[in-house]
N, C-alpha and C positions, 0 to 999 in steps of 0.2 A: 572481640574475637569470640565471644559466645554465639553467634549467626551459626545458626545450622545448614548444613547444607544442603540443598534442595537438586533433587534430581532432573535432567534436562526433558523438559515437556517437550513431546512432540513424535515426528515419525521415527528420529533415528535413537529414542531411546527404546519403542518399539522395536525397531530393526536390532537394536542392541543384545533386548530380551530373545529375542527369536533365532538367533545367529548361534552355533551350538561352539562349545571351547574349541580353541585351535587342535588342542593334544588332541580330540577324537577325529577334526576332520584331516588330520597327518596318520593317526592310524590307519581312518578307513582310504585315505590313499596309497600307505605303503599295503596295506591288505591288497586291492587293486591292482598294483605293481604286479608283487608277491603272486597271484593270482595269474595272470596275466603272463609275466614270466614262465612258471612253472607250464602252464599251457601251450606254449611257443616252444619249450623244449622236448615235451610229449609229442605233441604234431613232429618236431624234425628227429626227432630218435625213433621215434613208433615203439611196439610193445616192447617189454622187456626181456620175456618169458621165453625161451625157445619154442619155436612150435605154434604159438599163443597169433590165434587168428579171429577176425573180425566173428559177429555172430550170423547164421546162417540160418535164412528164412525157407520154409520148405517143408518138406517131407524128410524123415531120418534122423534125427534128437537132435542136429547139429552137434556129436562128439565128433572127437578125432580117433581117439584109439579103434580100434578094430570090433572091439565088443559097443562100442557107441554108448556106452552107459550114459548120458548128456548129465553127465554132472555126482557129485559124490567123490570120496576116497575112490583112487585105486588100492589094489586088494585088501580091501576091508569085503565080507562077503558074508549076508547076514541072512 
């Protein structure tokens, strides 16, 4: 019983080395999900924001309010 034990020569000890732990490749598929998920709920609910509209290519800062400040606090005024 002192026979040590020897490693299996060949591709699929290769393949063995090369193949990454189960635990990460279950994380990077519930990330995936996770991902995935959350995206397909965005798409069917759309923004959250009252008011809160796509961006707008053009001439005019693309704001909404009246004064068009395209971006910044409202009334902060400096």
């Amino acid at each position: 019983m002192d026979e040590s034990r020897q490693p299996p020569a060949g591709a699929s000890a290769v393949l063995r080395k090369r193949v990454p732990p189960p635990a990460l490749c279950g994380f990077l598929l519930l990330l995936a999900l996770m991902f995935a998920a959350s995206y397909a709920v965005g798409a069917a609910y759309g923004p959250v924001a009252p008011g809160m509209h796509g961006t707008r290519t053009g001439s005019g800062g693309g704001g909404t309010a009246p004064h068009s400040d395209s971006g910044g606090m409202s009334g902060m005024h400096g």
